[in-house]
C-alpha positions in Angstrom: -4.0 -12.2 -4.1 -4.5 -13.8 -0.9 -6.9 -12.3 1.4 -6.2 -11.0 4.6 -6.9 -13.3 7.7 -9.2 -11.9 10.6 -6.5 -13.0 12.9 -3.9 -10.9 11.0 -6.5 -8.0 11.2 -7.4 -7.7 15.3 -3.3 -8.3 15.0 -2.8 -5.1 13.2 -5.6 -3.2 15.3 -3.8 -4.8 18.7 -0.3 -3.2 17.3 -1.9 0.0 16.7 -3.3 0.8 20.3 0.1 -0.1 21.7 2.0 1.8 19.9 -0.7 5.0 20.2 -0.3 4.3 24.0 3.3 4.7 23.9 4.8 7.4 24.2 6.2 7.9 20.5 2.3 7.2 19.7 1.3 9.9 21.6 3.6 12.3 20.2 2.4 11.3 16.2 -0.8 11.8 18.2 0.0 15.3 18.7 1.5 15.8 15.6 -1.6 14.8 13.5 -3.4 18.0 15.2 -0.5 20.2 13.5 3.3 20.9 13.4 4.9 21.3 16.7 8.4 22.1 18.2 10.3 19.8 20.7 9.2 22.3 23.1 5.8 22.5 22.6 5.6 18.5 22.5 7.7 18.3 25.4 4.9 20.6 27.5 1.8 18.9 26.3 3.5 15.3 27.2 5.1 17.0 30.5 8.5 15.5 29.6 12.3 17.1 29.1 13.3 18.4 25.4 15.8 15.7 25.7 13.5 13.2 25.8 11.6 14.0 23.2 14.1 15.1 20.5 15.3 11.1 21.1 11.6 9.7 20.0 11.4 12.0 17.4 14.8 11.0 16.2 13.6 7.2 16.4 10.5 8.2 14.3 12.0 10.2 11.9 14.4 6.5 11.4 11.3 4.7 10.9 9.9 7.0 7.9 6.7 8.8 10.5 7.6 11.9 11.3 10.2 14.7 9.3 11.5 18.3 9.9 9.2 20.8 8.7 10.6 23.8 8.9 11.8 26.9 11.2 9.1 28.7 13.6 10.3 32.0 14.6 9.2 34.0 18.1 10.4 36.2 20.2 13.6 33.4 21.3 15.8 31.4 19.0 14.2 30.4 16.0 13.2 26.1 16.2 12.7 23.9 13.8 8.9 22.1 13.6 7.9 18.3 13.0 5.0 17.1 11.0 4.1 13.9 9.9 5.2 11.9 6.5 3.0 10.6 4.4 4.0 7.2 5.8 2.6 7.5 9.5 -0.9 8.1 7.8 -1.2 4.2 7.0 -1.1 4.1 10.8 -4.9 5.2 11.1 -7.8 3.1 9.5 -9.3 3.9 6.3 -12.5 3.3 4.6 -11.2 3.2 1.2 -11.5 -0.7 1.0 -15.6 -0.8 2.4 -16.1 2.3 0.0 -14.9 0.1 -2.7 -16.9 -3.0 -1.5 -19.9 -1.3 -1.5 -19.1 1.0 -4.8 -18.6 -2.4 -6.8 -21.6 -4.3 -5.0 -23.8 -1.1 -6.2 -22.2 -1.4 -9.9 -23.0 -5.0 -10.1 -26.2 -4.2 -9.5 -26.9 -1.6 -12.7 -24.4 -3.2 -15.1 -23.4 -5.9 -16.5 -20.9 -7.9 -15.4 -18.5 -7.8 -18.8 -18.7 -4.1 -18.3 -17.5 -3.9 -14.7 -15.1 -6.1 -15.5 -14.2 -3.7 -18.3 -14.2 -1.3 -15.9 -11.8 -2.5 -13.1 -9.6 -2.9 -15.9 -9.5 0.5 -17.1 -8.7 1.7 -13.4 -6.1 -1.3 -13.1 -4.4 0.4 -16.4 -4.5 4.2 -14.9 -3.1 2.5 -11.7 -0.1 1.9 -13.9 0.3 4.3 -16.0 0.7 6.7 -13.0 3.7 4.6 -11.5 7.0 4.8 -12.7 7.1 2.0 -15.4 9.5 -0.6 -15.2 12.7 -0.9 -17.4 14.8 -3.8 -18.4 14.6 -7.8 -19.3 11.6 -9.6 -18.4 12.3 -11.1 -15.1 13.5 -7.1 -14.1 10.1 -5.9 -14.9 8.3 -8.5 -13.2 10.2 -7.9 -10.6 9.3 -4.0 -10.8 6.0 -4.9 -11.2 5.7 -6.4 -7.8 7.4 -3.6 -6.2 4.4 -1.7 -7.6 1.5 -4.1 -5.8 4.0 -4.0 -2.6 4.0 0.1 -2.8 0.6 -0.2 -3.2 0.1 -1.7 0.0 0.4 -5.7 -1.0 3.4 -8.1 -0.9 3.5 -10.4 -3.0 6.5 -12.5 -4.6 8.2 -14.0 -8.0 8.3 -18.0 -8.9 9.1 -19.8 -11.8 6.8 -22.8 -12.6 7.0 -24.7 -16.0 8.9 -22.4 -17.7 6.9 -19.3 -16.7 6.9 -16.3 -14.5 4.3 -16.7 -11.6 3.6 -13.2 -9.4 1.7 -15.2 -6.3 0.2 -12.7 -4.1 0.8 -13.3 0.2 -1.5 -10.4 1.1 -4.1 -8.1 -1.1 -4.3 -4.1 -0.7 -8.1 -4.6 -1.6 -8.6 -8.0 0.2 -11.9 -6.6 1.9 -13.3 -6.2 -1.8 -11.5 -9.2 -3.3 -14.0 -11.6 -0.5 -17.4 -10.1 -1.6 -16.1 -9.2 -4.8 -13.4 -11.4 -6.8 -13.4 -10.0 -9.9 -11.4 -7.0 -8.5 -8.8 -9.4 -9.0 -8.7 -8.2 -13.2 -8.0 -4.8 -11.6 -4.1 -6.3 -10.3 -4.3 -8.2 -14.0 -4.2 -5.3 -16.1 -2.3 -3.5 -13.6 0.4 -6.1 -13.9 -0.1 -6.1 -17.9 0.5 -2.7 -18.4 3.7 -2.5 -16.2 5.2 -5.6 -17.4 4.4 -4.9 -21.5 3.5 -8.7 -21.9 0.0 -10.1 -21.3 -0.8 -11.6 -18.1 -3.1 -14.2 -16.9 -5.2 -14.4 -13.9 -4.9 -18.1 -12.3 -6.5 -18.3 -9.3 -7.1 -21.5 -7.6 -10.8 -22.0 -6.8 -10.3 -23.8 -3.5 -7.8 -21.9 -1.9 -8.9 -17.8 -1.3 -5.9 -16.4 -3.0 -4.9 -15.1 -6.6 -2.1 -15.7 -8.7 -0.8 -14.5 -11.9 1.1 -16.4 -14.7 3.3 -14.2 -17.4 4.6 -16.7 -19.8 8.0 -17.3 -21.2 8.3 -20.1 -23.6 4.9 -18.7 -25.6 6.6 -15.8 -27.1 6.6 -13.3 -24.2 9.6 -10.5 -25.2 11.0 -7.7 -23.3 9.5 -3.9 -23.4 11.0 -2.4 -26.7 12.8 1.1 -25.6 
């Protein structure tokens, strides 16, 4: 999996604060404090109901912000907003320097077969709690990389010399992949347990990004049911 440029990084960060200083920002802003009415958003943003149920409708389009339910008082009942799980992603997280510094600690006390071993036990748990993938094999390769993209990846499907190659664009754990590149056998026997057919790590030495071969003509066969 490819790593993540710094240049695509301070991108992302740049996109954040603008959209936080928007308007529709400051309104998922206010709604990471607690569920709130149009009303009670429209005061703390001095701006018309109107107004506001329009950028909530826009969010609730883009997959940030959702009905929560009815808040009765002393007037008409009204119905609360919260955020989705979605609009989360929108704030950093430390999970990828947690993990850096987790598996530069590990390294340190145990060998490396056994963190290896290890990276591929949480690869194959990674799986195992996603919906597994049905059909031919090209369906659950395909299925397979809809898990890495839910997972916060994107990555795509080739065919080279008469084999399936997944060849990863971005990396969910890109931060650990640079200090640490054998996280890449975590994705491996991630891949291996969706897809039911062994899979092989190929990644190119020169070039900072992973790649994974699942091969056809040497006796790869679908999932039995």
């Amino acid at each position: 999996m490819e790593a993540i440029g710094k240049g695509a990084v301070v991108s992302s960060i740049a996109w954040n604060q603008r959209f936080f200083a928007s308007t529709r920002g400051q309104v998922v802003a206010l709604l990471r404090q607690g569920p709130a009415t149009v009303e009670e958003l429209a005061q703390a943003l001095e701006l018309t109901d109107n107004a506001i149920r329009a950028h909530l409708a826009a969010l609730e389009r883009d997959g940030l912000v959702m009905q929560h339910g009815l808040r009765r008082g002393v007037g008409k009942p009204a119905y609360t907003y919260t955020l989705t799980a979605e609009a989360e992603r929108l704030w950093p997280k430390a999970y990828s320097r947690v993990l850096q510094l987790m598996l530069g600690a590990l390294g340190e006390r145990m060998p490396a077969k056994e963190v290896e071993e290890l990276l591929r036990e949480v690869g194959r748990r990674l799986a195992a709690g996603q919906p597994a993938p049905e059909g031919d094999l090209r369906q659950r390769v395909e299925g397979a990389i809809a898990v890495l993209d839910a997972l916060g990846g994107y990555a795509c499907l080739e065919e080279q010399d008469g084999a399936f190659v997944i060849q990863g664009r971005s990396c969910p754990l890109a931060a650990a992949v640079e200090a640490n590149p054998e996280t890449c056998y975590l994705a491996e026997a991630l891949l291996t347990e969706a897809i039911g057919v062994p899979v092989c790590q190929a990644c190119d030495p020169e070039i900072p990004r992973c790649r994974f071969e699942i091969g056809i003509a040497n006796g790869a066969a679908p999932r039995e049911a």
